[in-house]
C-alpha positions as CSV (number, residue, x, y, z in Angstrom):
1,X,-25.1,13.8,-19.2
2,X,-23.1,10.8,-18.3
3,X,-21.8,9.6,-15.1
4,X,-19.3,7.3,-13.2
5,X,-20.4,5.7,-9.8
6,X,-17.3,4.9,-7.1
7,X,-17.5,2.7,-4.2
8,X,-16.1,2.6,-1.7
9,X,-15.8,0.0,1.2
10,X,-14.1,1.1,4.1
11,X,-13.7,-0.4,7.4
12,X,-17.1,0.8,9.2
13,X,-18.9,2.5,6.0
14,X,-19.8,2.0,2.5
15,X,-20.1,5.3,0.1
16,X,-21.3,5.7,-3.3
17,X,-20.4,8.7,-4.9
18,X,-21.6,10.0,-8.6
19,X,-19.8,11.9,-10.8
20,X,-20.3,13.6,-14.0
21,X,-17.9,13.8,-16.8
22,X,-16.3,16.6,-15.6
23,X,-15.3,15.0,-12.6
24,X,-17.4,17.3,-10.5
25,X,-19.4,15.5,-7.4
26,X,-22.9,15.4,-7.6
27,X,-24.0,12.8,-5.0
28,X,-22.5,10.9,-2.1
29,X,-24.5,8.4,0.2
30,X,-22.9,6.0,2.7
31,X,-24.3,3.4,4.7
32,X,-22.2,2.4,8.1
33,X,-21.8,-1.0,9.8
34,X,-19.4,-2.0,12.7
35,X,-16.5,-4.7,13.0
36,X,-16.2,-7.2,15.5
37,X,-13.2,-7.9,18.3
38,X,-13.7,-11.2,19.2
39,X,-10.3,-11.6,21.0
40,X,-7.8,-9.0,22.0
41,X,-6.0,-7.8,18.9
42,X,-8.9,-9.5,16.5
43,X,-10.4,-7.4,13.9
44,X,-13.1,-9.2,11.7
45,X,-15.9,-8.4,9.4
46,X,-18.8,-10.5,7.7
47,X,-18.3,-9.3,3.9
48,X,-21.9,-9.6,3.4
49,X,-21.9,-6.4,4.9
50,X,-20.2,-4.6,2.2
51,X,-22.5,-5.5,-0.8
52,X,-25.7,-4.7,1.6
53,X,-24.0,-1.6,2.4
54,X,-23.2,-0.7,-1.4
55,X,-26.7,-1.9,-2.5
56,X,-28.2,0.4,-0.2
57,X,-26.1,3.7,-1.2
58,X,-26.1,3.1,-4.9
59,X,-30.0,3.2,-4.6
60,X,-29.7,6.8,-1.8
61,X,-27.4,8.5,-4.1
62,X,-29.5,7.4,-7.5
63,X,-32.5,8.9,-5.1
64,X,-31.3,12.0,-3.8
65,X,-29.8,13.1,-7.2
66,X,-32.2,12.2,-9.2
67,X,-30.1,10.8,-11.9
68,X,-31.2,8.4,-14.4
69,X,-29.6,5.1,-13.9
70,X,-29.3,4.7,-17.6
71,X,-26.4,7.7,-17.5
72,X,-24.1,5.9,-15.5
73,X,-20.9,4.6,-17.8
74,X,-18.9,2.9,-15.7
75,X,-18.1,1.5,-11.8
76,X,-15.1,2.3,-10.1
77,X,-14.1,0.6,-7.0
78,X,-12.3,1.0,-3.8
79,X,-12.0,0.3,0.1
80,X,-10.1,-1.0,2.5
81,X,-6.6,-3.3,2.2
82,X,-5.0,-6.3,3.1
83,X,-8.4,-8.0,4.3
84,X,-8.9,-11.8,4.2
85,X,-11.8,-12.6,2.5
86,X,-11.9,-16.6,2.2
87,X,-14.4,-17.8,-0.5
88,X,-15.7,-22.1,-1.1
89,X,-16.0,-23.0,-4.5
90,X,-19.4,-22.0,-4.4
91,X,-18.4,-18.3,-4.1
92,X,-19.9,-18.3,-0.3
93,X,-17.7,-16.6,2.8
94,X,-15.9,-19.3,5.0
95,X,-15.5,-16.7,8.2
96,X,-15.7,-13.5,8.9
97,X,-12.7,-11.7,7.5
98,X,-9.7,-10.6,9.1
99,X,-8.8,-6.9,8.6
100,X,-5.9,-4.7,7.8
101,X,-5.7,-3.7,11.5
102,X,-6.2,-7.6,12.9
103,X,-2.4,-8.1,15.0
104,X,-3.0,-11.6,15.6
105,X,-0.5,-13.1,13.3
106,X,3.3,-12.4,14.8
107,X,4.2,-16.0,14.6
108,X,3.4,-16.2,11.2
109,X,5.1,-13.3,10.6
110,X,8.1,-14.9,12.3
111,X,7.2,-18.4,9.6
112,X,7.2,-16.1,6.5
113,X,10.5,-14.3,7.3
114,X,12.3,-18.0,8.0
115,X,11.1,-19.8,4.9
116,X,11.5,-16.9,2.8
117,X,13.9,-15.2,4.4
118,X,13.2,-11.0,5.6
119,X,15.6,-9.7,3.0
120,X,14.5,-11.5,-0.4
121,X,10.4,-11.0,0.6
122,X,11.5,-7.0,0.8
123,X,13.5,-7.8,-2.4
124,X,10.2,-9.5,-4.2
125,X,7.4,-8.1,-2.3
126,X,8.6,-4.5,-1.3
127,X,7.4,-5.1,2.6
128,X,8.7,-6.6,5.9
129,X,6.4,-9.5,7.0
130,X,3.7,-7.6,9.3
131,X,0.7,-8.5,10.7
132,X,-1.9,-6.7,9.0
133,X,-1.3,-8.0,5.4
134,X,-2.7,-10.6,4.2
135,X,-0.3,-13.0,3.5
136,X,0.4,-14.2,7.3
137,X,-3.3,-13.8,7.9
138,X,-3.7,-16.9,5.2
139,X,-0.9,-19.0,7.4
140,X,-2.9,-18.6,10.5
141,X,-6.0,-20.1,9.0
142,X,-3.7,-22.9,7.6
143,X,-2.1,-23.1,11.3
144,X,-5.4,-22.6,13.3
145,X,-8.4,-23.5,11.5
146,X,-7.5,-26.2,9.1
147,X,-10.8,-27.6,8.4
148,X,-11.8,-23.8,7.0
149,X,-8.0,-24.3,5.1
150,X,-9.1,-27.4,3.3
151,X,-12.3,-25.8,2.2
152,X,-10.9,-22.6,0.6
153,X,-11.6,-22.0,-3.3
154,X,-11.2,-18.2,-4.0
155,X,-9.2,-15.5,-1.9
156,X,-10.1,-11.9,-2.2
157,X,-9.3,-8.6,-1.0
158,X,-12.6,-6.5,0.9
159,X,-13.7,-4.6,-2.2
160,X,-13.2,-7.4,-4.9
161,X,-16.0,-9.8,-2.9
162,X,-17.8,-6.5,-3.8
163,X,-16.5,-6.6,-7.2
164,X,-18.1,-10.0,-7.5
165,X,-21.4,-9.3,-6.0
166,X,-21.4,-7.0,-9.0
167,X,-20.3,-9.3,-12.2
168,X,-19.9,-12.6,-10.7
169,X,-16.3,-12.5,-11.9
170,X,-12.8,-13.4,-9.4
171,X,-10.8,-10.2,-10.4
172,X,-8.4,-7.3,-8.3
173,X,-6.4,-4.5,-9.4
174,X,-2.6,-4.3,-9.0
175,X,-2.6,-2.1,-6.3
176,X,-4.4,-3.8,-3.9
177,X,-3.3,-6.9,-4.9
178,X,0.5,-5.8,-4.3
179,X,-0.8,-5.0,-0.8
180,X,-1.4,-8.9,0.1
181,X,2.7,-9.6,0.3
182,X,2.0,-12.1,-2.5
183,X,2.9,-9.8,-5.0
184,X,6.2,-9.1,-7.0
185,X,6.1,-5.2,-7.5
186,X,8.6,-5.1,-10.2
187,X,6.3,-7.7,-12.5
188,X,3.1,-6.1,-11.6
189,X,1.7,-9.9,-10.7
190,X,1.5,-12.7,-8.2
191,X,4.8,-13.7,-7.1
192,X,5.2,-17.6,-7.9
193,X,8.1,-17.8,-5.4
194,X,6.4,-16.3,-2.4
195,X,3.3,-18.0,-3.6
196,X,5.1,-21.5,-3.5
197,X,7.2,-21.3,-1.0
198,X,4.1,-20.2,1.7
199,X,2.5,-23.1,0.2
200,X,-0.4,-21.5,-1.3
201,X,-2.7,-22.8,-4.3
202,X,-2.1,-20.1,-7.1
203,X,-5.5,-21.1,-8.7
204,X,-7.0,-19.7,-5.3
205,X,-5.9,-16.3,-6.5
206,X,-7.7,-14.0,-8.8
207,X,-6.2,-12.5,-12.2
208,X,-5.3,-9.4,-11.8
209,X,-5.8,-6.3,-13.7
210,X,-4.5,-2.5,-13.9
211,X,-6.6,0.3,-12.1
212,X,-7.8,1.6,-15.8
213,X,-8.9,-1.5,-17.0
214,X,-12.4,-3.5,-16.9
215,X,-12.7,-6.5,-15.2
216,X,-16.4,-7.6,-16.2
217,X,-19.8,-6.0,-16.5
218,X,-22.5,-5.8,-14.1
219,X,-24.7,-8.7,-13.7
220,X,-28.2,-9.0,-14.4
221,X,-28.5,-10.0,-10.3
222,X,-26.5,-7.3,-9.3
223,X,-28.6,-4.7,-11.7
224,X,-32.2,-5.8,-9.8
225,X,-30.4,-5.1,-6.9
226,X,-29.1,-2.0,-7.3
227,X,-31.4,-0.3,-9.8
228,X,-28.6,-0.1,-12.0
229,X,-29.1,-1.5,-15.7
230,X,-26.8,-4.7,-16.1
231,X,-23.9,-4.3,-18.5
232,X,-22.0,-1.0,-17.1
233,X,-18.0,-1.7,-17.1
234,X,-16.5,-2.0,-13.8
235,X,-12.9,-1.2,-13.7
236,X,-10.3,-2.4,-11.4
237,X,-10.0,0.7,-9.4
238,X,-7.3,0.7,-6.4
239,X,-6.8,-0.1,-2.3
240,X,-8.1,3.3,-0.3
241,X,-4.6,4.9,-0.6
242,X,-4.1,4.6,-4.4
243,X,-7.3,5.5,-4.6
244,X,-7.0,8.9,-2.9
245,X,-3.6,9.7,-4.4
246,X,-5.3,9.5,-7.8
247,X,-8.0,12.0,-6.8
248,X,-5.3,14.2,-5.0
249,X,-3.1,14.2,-7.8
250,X,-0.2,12.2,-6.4
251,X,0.7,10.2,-9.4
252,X,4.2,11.7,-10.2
253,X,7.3,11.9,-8.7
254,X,7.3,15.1,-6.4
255,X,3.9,15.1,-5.3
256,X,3.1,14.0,-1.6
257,X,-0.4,13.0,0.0
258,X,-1.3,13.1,3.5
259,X,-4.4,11.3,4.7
260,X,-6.0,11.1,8.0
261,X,-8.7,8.4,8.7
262,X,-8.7,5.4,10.9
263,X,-5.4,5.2,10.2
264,X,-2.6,8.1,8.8
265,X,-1.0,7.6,5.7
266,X,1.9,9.9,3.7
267,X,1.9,8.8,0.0
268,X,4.8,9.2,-2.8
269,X,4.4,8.4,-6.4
270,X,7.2,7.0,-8.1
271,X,7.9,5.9,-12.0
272,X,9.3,3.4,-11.0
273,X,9.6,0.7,-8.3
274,X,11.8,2.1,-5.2
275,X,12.4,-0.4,-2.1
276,X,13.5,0.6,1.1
277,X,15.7,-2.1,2.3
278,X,14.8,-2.8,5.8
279,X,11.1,-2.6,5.0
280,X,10.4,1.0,6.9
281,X,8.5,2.2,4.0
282,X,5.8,0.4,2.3
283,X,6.5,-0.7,-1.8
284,X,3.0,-1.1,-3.6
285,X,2.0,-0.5,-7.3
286,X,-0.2,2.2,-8.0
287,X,-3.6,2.3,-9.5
288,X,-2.0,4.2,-12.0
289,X,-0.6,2.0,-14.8
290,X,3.1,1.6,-14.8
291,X,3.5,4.0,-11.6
292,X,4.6,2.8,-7.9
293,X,4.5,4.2,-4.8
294,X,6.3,4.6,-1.0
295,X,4.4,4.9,2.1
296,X,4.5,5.3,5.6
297,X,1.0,4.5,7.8
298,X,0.3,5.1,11.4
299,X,-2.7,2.6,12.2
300,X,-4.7,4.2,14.5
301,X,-4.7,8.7,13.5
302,X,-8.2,9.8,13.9
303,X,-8.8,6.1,15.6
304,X,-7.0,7.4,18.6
305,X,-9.3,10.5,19.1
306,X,-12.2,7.9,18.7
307,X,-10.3,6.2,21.3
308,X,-10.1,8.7,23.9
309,X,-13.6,9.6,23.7
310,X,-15.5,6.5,23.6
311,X,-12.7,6.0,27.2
312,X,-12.6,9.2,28.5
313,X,-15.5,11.2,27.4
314,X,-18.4,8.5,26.5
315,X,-21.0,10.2,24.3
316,X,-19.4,13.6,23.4
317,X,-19.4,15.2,20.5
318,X,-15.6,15.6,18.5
319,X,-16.1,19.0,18.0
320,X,-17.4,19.7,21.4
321,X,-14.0,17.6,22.1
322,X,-12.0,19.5,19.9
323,X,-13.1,23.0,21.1
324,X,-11.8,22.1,24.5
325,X,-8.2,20.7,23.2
326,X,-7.8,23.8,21.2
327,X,-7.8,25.6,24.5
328,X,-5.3,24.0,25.9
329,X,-1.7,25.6,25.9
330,X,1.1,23.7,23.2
331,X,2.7,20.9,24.8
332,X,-0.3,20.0,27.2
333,X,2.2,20.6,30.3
334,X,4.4,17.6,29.1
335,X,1.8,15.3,28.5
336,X,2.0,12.3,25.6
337,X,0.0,9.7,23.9
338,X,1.7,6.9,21.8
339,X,-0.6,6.3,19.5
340,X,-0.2,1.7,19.5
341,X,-3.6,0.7,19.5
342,X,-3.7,-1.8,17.4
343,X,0.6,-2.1,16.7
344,X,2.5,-0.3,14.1
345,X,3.9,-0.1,11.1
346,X,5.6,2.9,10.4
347,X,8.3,4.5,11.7
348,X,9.2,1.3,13.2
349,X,6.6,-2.1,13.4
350,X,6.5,-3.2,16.6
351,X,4.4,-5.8,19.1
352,X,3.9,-4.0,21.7
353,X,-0.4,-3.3,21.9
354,X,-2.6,-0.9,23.8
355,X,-3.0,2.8,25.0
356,X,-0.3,4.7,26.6
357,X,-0.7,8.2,28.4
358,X,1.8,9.7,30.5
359,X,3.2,12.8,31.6
């Protein structure tokens, strides 16, 4: 038998999942960790926590299956987007890195849309400026913590630190990498304009690659780690979203995905690259080679119900919560939540922050 491991690095877990040829799950094993808010609207993570957390499930799934190491083929990767991950030239972390959901950057926002201007970086990029890419998250090191600036070597997105804890090599796919803002869609590659006019050292970003195609192998250090043997391709996978519309099957025109995790996200394939001209909807390539895709995210979905019951109900269980919201006649007597825990982005971005109930 032969099988394919995926990982994937989300915000507060890392999962390994096995596969066999027939693209029938045999094993998933997932090892959690937390993030840090060290200032209101901060959102941070030491990386080092996503290779301990993939060592540790690539050994529990290779335990609880039983599967012989030797039978996996190839690594596939995945995780959260838009993270900062800020590397010195000796491949170590300079800070914790800033996450998709960080909202500190605003003003940089602001900086991006005035050098660049708003509508040629939706022309290039496909997005609005917004605070939980990465591009504006690079600006406010460069405006805030200059001395960690001058030190930078190597910028990555979350999984691709992974990606070289595995084979030692700089690399990201397409899709994620179109999620930094640095990205021109249409050519499926860094964007020298946006890269030059933000004033950012190309050589700091990685070559990029299609979701089908191998980066590098795994190490002979990553293999003791792991229990894997060293030399199994890793391919350049795709950012949690492409990722899932690939296993959904939304990779043509016509078919929709709706997913509900931390954040919500509703996911369009398209052939070809569509931009919506005010930036409502978000442009990224696809994992899939020569495919695109639209879509519209809410940042805090099941976040919110975390929300409300680490507030209001402390220690209860969601389905214990749930039970008790099912009961409760449609339209909850005129009662709303607006959902801007940590901003938004979709249908319309905005600054205002925090929990809103009223009735």
């Amino acid at each position: 038998m032969h099988y394919f491991l995926g990982i994937d690095s989300s915000t507060t877990a890392t999962k390994a999942l096995l596969m066999d040829a027939a693209g029938v799950v045999v094993g998933v094993a997932s090892s959690s960790y937390g993030y840090e808010t060290p200032h209101p609207l901060w959102s941070e993570q030491q990386p080092e926590l996503w290779w301990t957390g993939t060592v540790n499930s690539i050994k529990q799934v290779l335990a609880e299956t039983g599967v012989d190491p030797t039978a996996v083929q190839a690594i596939g990767l995945t995780g959260q987007m838009h993270g900062l991950v800020l590397l010195d030239a000796a491949g170590q972390s300079l800070r914790p890195a800033i996450l998709w959901n960080d909202q500190r950057t605003a003003a940089e926002c602001d900086e991006m849309r005035a050098i660049i201007g708003k509508e040629r970086l939706i022309a290039i990029t496909g997005n609005d400026a917004l605070t939980g890419f990465t591009a504006p998250k690079i600006l406010w090191v460069k405006n805030n913590e200059p001395e960690i600036y001058g030190r930078i070597a190597h910028i990555l997105l979350p999984k691709d630190y992974v990606r070289l804890q595995l084979t030692g090599d700089y690399a990201t796919d397409k899709a994620g990498a179109s999620g930094t803002q640095l990205f021109d869609i249409g050519q499926r590659d860094w964007s020298d304009e946006v890269v030059a006019a933000l004033g950012i050292d190309r050589a700091w970003l990685p070559p990029t690659f299609e979701g089908t195609a191998v980066t590098g192998t795994l190490s002979p250090t990553a293999a003791r780690a792991t229990g894997l043997p060293a030399g199994i391709p890793v391919v350049g996978g795709g950012g949690d979203q492409s990722a899932n519309a690939v296993g959904t099957g939304a990779v043509v025109d016509g078919v929709v995905a709706l997913s509900l995790g931390t954040s919500g996200v509703v996911f369009a394939s398209s052939d070809q690259p569509i931009v919506e001209p005010d930036g409502r909807l978000h442009a990224f390539c696809h994992a899939v080679p020569s495919k695109w895709h639209l879509m519209g995210v809410m940042l805090s979905a099941t976040g919110s119900l975390r929300w409300f019951r680490d507030t209001c109900a402390p220690g209860m269980e969601f389905e214990a919560l749930l039970d008790e919201a099912a009961a409760v006649p449609a339209g909850s007597d005129g009662l709303l939540f607006l959902p801007y825990l940590t901003g938004e982005r979709t249908p319309t971005p905005t600054r205002s922050h925090g929990a809103h109930l009223s009735a």
